[in-house]
MDAnalysis code that builds the backbone (N, CA, C; Angstrom):
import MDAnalysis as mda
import numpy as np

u = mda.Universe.empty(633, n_residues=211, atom_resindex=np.repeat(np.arange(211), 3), trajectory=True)
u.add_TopologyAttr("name", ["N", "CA", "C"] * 211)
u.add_TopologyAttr("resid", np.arange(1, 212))
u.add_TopologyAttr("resname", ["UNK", "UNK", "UNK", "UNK", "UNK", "UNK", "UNK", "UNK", "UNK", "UNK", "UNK", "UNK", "UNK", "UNK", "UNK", "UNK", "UNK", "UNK", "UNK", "UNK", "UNK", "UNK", "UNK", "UNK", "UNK", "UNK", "UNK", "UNK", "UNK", "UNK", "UNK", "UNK", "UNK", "UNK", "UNK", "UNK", "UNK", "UNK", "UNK", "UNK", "UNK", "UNK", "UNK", "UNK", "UNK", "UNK", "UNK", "UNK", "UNK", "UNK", "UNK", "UNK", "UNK", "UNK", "UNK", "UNK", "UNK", "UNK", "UNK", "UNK", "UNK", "UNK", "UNK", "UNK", "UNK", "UNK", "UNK", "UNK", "UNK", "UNK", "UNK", "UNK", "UNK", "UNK", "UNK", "UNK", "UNK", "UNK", "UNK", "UNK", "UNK", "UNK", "UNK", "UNK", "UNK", "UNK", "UNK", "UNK", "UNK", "UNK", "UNK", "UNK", "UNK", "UNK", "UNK", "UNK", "UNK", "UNK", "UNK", "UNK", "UNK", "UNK", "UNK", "UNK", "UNK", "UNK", "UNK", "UNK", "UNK", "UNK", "UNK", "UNK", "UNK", "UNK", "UNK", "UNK", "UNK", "UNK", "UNK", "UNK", "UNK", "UNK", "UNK", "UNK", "UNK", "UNK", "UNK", "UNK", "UNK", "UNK", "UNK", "UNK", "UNK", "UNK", "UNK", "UNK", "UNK", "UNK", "UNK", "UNK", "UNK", "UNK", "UNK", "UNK", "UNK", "UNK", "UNK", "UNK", "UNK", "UNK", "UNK", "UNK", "UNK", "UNK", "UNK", "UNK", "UNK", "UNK", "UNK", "UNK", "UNK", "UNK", "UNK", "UNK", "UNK", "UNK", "UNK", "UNK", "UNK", "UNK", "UNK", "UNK", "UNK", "UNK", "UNK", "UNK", "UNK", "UNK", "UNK", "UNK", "UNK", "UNK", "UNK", "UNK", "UNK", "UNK", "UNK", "UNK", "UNK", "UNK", "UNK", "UNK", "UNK", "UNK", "UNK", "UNK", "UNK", "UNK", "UNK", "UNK", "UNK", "UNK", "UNK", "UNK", "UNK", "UNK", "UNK", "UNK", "UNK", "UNK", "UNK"])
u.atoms.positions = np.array([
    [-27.560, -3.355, -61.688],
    [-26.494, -3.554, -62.678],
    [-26.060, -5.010, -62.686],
    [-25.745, -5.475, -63.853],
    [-25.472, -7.070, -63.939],
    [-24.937, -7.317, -64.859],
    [-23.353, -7.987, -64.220],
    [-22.059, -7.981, -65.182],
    [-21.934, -9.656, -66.022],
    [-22.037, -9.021, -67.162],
    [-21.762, -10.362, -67.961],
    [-19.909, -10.469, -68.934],
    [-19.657, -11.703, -67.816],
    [-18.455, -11.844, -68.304],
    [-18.435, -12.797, -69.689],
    [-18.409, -11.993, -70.708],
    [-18.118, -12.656, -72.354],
    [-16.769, -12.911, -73.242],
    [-15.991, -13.498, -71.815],
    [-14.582, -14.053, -72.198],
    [-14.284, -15.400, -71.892],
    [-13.687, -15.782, -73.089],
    [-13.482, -17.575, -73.052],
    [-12.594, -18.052, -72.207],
    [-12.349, -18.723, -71.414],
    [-11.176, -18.794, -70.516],
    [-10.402, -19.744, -71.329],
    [-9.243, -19.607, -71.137],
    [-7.732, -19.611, -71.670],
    [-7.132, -21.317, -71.539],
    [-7.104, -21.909, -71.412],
    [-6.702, -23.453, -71.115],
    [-6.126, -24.207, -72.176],
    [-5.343, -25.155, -71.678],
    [-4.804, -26.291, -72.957],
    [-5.898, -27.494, -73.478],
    [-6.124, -26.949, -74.829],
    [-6.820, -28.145, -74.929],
    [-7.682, -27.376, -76.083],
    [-7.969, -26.271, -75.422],
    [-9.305, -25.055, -75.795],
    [-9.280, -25.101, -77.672],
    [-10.446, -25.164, -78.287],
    [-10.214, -25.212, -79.590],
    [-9.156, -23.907, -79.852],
    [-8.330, -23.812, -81.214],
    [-7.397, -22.999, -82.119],
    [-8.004, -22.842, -82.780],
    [-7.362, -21.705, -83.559],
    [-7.252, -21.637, -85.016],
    [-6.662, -22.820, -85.673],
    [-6.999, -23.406, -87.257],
    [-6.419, -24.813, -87.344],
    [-4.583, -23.825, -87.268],
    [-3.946, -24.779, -87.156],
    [-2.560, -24.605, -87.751],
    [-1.591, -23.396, -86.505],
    [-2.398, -22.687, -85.736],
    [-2.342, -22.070, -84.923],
    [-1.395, -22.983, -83.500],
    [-0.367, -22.341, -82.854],
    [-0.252, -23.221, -81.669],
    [-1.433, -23.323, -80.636],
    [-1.145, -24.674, -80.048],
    [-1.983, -25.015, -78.970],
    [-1.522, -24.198, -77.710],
    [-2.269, -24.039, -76.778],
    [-2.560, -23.178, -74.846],
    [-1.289, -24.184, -74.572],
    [0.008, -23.437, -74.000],
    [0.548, -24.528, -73.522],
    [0.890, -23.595, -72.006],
    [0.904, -24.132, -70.532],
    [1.019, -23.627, -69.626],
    [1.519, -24.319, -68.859],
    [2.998, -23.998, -68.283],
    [4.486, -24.709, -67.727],
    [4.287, -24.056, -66.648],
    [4.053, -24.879, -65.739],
    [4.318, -24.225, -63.971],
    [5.958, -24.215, -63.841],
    [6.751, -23.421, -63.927],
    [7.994, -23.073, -63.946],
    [8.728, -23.217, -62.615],
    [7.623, -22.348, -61.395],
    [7.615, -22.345, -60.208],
    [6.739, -22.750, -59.468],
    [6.806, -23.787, -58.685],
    [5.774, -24.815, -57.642],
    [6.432, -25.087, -56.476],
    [5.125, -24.449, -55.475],
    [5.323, -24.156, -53.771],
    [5.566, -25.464, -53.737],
    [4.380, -26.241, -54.142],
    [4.866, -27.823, -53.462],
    [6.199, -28.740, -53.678],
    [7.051, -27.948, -55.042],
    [8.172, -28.308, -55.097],
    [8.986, -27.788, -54.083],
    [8.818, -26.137, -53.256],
    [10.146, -26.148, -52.793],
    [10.119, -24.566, -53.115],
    [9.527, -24.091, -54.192],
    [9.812, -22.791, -54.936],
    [8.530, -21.769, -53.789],
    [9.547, -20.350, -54.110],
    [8.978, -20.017, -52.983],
    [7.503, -19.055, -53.540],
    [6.889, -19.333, -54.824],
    [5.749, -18.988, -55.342],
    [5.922, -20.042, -56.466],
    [4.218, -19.867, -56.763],
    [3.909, -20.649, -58.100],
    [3.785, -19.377, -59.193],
    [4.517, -19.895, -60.517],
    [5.018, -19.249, -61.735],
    [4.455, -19.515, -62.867],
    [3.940, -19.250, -63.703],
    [3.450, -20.458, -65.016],
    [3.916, -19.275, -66.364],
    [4.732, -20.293, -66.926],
    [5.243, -19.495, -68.158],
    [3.710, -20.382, -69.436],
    [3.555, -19.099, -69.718],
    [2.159, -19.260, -71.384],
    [3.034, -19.080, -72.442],
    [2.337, -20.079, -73.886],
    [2.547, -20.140, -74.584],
    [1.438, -20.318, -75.654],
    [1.313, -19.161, -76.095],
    [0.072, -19.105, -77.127],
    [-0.049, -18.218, -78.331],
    [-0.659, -18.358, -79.179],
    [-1.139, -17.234, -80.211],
    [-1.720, -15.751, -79.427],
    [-1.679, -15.021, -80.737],
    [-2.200, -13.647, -79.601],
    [-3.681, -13.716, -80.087],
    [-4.055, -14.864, -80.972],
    [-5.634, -14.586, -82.015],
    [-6.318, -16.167, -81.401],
    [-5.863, -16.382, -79.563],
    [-6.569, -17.319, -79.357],
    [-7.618, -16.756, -78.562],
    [-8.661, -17.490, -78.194],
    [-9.942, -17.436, -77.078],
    [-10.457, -15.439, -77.594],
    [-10.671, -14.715, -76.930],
    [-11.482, -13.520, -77.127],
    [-10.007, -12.836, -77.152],
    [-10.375, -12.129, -78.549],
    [-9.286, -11.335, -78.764],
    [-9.547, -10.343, -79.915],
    [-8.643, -9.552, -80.037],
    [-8.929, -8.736, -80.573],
    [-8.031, -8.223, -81.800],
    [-8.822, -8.236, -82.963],
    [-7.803, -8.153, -84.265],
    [-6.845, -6.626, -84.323],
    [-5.846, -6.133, -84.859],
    [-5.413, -4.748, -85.464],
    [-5.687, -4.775, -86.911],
    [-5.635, -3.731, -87.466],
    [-5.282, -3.664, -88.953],
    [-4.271, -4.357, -89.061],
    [-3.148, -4.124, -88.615],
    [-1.715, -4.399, -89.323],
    [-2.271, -6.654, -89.396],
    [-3.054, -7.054, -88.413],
    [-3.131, -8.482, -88.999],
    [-3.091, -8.531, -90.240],
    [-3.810, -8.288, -91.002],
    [-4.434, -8.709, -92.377],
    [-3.827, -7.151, -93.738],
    [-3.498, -5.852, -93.103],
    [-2.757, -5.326, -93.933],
    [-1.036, -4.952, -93.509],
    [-0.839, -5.244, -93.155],
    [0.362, -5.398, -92.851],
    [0.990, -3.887, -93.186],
    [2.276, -3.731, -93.453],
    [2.715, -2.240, -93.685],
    [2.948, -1.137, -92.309],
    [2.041, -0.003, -92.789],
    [2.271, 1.165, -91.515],
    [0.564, 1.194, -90.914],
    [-0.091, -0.210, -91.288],
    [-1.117, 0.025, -90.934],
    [-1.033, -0.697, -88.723],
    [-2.111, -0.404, -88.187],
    [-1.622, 0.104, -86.987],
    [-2.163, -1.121, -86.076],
    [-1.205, -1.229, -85.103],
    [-0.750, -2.535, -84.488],
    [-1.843, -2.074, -83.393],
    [-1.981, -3.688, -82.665],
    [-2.980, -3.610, -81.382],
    [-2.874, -2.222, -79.952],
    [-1.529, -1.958, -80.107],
    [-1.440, -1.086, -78.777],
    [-1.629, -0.059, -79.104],
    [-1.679, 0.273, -80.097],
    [-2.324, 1.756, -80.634],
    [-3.808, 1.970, -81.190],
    [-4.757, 0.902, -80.674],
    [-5.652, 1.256, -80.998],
    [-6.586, 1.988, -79.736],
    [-8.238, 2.188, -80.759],
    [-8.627, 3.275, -79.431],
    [-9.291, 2.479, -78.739],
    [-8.824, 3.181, -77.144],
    [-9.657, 2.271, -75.964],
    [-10.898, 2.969, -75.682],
    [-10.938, 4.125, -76.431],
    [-12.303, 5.203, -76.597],
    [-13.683, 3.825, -77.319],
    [-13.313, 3.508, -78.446],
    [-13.859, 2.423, -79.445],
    [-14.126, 1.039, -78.786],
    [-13.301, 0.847, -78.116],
    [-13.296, -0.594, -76.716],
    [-14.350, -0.315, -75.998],
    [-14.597, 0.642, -75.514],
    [-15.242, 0.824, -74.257],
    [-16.316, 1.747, -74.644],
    [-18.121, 1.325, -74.577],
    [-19.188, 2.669, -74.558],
    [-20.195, 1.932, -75.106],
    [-21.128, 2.514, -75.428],
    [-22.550, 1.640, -75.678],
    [-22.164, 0.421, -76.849],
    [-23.150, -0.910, -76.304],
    [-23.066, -1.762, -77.678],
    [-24.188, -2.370, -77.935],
    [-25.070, -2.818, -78.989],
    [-25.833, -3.316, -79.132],
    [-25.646, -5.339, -79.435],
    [-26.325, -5.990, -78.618],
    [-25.814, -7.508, -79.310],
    [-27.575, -7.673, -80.024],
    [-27.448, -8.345, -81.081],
    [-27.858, -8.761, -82.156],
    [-28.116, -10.341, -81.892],
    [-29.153, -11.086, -81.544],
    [-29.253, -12.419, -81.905],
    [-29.715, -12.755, -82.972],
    [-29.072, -13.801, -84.053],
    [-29.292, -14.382, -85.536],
    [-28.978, -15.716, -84.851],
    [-29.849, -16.401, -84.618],
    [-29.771, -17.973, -84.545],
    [-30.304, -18.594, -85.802],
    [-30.846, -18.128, -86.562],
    [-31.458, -19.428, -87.609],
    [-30.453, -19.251, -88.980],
    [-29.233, -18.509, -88.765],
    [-28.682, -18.497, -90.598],
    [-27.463, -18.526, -90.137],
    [-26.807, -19.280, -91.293],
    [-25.239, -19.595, -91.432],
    [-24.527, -18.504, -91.946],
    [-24.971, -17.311, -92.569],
    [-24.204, -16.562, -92.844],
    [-24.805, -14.916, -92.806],
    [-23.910, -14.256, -92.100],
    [-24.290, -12.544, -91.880],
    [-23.707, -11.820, -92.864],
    [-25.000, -11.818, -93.969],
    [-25.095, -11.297, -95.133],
    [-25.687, -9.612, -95.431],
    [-25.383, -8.634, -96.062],
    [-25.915, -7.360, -96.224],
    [-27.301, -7.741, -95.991],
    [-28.044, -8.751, -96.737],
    [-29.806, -8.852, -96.967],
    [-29.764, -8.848, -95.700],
    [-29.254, -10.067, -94.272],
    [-29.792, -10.367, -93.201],
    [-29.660, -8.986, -92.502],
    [-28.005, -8.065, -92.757],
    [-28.415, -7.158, -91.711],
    [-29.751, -6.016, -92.334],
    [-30.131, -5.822, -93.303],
    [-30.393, -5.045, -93.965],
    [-32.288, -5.351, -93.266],
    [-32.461, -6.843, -92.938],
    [-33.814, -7.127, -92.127],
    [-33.655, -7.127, -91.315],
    [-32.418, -7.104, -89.891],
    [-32.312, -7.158, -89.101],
    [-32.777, -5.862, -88.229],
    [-33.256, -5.985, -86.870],
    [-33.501, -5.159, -85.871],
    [-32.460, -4.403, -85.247],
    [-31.836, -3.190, -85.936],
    [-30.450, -2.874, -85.227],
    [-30.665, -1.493, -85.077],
    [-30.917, -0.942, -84.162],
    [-31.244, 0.360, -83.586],
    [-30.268, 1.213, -84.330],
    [-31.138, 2.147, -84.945],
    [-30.114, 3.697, -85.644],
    [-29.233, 3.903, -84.725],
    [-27.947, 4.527, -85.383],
    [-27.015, 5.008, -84.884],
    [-25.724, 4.072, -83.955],
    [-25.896, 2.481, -84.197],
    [-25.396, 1.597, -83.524],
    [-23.612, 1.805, -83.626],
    [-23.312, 1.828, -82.758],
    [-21.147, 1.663, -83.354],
    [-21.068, 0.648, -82.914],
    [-21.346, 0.048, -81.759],
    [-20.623, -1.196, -81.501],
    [-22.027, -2.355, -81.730],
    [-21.390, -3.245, -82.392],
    [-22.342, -4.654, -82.733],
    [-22.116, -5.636, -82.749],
    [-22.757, -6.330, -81.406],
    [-21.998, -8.431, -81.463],
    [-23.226, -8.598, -81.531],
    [-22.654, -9.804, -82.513],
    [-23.370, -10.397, -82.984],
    [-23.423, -12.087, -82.043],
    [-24.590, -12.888, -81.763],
    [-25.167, -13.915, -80.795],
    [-25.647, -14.929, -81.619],
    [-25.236, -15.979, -82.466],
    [-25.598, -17.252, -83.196],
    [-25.241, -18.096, -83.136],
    [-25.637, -19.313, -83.254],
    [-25.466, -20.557, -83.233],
    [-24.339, -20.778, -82.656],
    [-22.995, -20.288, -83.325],
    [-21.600, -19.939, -82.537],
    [-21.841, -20.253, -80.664],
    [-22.800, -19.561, -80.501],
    [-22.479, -20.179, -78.943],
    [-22.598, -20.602, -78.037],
    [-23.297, -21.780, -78.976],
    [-23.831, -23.073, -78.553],
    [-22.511, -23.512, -77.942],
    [-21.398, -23.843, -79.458],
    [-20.194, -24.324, -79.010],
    [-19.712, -23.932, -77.680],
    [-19.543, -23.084, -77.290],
    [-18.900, -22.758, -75.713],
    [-19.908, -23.055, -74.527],
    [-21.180, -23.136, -74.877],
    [-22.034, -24.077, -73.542],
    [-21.850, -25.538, -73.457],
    [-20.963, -25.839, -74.565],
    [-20.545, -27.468, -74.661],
    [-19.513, -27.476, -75.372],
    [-18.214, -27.324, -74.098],
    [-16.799, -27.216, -75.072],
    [-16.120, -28.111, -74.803],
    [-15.538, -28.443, -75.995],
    [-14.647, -29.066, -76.791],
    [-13.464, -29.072, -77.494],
    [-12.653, -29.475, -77.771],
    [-11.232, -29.419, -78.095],
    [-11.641, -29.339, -79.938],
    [-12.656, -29.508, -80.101],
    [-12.486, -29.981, -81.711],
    [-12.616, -28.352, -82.031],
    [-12.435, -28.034, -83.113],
    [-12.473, -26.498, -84.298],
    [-13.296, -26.869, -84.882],
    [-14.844, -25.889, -85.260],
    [-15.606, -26.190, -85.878],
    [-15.506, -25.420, -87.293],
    [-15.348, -26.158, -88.520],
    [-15.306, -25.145, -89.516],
    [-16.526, -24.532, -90.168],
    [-17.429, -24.583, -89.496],
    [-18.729, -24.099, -90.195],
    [-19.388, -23.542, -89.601],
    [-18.500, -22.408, -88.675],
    [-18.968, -21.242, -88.191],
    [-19.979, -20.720, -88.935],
    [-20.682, -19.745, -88.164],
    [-21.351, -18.825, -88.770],
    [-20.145, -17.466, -88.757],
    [-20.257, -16.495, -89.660],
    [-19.533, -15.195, -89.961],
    [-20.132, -14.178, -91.043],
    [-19.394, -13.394, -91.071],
    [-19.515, -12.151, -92.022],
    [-19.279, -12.502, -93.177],
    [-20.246, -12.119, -94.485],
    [-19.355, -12.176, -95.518],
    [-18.645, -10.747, -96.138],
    [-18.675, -10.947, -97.660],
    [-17.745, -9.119, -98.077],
    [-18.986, -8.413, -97.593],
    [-20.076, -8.543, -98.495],
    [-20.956, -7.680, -98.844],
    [-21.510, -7.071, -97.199],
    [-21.821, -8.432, -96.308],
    [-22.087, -7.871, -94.656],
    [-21.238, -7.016, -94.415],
    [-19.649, -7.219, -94.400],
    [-19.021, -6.559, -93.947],
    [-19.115, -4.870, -94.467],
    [-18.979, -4.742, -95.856],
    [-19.035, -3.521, -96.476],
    [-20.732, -2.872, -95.709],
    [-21.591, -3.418, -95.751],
    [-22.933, -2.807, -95.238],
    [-22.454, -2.917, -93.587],
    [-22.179, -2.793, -93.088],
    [-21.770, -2.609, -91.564],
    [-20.632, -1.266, -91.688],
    [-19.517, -1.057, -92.743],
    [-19.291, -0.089, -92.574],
    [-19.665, 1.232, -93.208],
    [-20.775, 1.069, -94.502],
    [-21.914, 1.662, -94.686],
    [-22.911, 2.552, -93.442],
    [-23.279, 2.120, -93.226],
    [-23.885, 1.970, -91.864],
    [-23.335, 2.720, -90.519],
    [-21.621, 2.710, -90.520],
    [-21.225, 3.321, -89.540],
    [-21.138, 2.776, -88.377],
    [-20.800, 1.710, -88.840],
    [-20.800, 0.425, -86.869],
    [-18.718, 0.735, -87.150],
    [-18.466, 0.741, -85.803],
    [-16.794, 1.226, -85.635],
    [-16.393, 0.268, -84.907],
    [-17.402, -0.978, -84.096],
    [-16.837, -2.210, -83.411],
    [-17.113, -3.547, -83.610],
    [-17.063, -4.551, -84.306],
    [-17.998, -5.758, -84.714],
    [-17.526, -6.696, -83.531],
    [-18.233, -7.383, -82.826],
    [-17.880, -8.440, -82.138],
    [-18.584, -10.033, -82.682],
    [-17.882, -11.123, -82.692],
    [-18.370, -12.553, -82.873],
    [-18.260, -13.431, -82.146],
    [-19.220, -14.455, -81.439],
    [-19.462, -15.519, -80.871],
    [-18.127, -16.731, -81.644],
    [-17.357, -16.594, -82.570],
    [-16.134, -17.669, -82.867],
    [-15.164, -16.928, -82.641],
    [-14.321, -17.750, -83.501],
    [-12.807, -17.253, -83.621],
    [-12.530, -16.619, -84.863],
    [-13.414, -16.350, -85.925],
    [-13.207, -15.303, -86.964],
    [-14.181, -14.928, -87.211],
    [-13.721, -13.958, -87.896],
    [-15.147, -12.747, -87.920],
    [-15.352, -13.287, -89.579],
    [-14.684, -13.624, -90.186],
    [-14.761, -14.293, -91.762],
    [-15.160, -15.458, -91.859],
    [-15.556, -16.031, -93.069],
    [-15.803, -17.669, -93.283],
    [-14.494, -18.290, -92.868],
    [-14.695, -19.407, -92.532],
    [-13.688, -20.577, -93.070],
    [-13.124, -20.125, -94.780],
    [-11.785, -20.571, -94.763],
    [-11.227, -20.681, -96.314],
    [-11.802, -19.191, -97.182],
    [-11.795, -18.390, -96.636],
    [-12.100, -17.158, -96.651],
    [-11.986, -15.726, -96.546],
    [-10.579, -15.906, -95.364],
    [-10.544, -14.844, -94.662],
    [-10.369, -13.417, -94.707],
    [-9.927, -13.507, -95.848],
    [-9.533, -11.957, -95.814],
    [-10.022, -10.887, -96.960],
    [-11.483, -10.906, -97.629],
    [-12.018, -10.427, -97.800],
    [-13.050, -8.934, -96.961],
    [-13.316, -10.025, -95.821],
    [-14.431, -9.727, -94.661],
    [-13.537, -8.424, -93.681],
    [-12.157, -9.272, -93.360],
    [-11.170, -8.729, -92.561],
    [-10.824, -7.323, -93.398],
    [-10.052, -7.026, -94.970],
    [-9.498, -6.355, -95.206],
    [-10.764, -4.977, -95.052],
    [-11.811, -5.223, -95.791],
    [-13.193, -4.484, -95.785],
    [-13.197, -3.605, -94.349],
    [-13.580, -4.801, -93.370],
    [-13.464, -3.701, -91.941],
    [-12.379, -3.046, -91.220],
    [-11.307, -3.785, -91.204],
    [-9.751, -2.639, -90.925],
    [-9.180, -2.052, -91.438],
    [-9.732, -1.664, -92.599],
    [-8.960, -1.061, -94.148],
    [-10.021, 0.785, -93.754],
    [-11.776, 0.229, -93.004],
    [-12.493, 1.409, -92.612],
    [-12.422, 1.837, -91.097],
    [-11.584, 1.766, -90.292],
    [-10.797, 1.764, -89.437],
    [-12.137, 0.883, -87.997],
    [-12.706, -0.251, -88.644],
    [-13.586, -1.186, -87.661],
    [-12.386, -1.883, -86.885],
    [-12.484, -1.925, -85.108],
    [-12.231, -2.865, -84.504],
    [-13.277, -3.679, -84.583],
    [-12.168, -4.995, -84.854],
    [-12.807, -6.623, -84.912],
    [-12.426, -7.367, -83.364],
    [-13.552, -8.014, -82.670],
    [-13.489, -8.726, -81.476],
    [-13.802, -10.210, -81.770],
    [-12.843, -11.315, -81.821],
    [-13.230, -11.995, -81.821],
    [-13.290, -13.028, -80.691],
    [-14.310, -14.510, -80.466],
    [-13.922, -15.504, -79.581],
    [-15.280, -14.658, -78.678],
    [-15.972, -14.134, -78.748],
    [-16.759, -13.698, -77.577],
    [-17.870, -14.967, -77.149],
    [-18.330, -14.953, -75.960],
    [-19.156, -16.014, -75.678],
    [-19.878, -15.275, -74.866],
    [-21.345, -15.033, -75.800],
    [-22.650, -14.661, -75.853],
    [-23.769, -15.736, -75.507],
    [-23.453, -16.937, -75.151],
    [-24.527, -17.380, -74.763],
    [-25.320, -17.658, -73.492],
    [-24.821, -16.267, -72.429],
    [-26.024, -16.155, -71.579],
    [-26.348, -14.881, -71.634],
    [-26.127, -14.059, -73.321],
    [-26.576, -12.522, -73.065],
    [-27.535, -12.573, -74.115],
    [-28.773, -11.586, -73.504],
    [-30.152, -11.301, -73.964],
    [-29.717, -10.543, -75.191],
    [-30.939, -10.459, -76.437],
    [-30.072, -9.167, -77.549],
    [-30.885, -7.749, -76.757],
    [-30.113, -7.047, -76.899],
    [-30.513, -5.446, -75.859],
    [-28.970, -4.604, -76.068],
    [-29.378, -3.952, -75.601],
    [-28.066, -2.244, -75.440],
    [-27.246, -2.957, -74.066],
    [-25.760, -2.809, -73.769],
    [-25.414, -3.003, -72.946],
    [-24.093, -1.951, -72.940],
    [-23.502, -2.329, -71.772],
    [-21.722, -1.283, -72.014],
    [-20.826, -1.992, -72.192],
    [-20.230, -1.917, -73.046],
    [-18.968, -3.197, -73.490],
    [-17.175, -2.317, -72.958],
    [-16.553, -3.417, -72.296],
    [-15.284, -2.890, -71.684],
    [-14.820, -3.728, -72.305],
    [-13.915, -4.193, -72.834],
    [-12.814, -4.847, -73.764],
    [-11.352, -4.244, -73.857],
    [-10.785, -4.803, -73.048],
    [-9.242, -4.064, -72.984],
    [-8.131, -5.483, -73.691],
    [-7.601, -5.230, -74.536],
    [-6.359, -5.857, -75.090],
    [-5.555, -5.760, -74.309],
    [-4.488, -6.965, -74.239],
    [-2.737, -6.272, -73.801],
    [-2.609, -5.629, -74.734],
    [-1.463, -4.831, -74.081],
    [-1.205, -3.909, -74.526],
    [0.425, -4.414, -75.257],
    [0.535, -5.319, -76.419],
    [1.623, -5.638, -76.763],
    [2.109, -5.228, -78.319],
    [2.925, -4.321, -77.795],
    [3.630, -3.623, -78.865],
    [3.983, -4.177, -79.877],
    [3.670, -3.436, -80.876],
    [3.876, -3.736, -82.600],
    [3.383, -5.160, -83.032],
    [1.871, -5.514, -82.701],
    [2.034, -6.551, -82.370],
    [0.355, -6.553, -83.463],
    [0.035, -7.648, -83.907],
    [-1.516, -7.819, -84.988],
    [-2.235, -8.196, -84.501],
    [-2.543, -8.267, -83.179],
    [-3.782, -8.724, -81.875],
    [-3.166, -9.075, -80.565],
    [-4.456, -8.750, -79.809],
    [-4.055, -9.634, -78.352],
    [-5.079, -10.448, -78.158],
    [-5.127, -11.106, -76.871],
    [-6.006, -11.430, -75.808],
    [-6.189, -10.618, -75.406],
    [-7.801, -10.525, -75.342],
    [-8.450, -9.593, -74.182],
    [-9.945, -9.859, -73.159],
    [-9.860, -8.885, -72.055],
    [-10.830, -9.795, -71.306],
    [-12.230, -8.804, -71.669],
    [-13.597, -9.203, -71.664],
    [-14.258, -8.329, -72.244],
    [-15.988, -8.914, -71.485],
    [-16.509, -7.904, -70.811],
    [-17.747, -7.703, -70.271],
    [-18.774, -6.925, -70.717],
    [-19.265, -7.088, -70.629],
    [-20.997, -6.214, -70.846],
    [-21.467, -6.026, -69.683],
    [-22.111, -4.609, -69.474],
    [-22.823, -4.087, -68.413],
    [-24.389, -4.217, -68.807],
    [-25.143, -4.509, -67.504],
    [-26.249, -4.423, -68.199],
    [-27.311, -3.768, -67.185],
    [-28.350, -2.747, -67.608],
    [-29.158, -2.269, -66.540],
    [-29.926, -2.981, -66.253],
])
């Protein structure tokens, strides 16, 4: 068995979303000051590094916040998918793509994660992502988990086409994953969110098992 940890670690500096706050982390409490533990108060978005979208992000209303989603859907077989040569995950690409019948959970492994074997403070806007039509053929299809190597599962200047499509068909979206030391193959995906009430995403930490 061989655990692949596919979570971005958390730091100041770490690319955002544009417009998004920056990682800010205040040692509050320091032994070497005097204090009788070290403390660090965080300050961040809940849609930074690997995280995980709700409906209620993008539809807002009585549609259903991160702590109520299923940890059944988090956790159980997943297939990752490598697409290195195209900028965009289109119905045609999945429609040629190699994706074993019956798939629910699907991350996707492209170019995206390059960036995290050589990171940087800059935001790249020319991710690779989903467009409508991918998205609608993924829930065609019957996939109930999408995971992505960035920070949105949508284009740039884009977003909420891709988004409304998959949480509107009750798809958890994972984003921020860093796939670039996992093979494409079947693995077991654990992905647990905080658990923060009434809330349109968390941070979460998220592994693959692999035989």
């Amino acid at each position: 068995m061989r655990i692949y940890d596919i979570s971005l670690p958390i730091l100041p500096g770490m690319p955002v979303w544009p417009g998004d706050p920056q990682v800010i982390m205040d040692r509050v409490g320091n032994m070497d000051e005097g204090a009788d533990a070290n403390v660090t108060h965080l300050s961040m978005s809940v849609h930074t590094g690997t995280h995980v979208d709700a409906p209620y992000h993008f539809m807002g209303g009585e549609a259903a916040t991160v702590d109520l989603l299923s940890l059944k859907l988090l956790t159980g077989r997943a297939y990752v998918l490598h697409l290195p040569d195209i900028d965009l995950i289109t119905a045609d690409v999945l429609e040629q793509a190699d994706i074993p019948p019956r798939t629910r959970r699907l991350l996707f492994r492209t170019r995206n994660s390059d960036h995290w074997g050589n990171p940087s403070h800059e935001f790249h806007t020319n991710f690779v992502a989903i467009s409508s039509d991918g998205a609608q053929h993924l829930v065609d299809r019957g996939v109930k988990l999408v995971g992505v190597d960035y920070l949105s599962v949508a284009p740039y200047g884009d977003s909420t086409p891709t988004h409304r499509i998959l949480l509107s068909a009750g798809m958890l979206i994972v984003e921020g994953l860093d796939l670039s030391g996992v093979s494409q193959g079947r693995y077991t995906l654990h992905c647990l969110p905080l658990k923060l009430v009434g809330c349109d995403g968390a941070p979460a930490r998220a592994i693959l098992i692999g035989v």
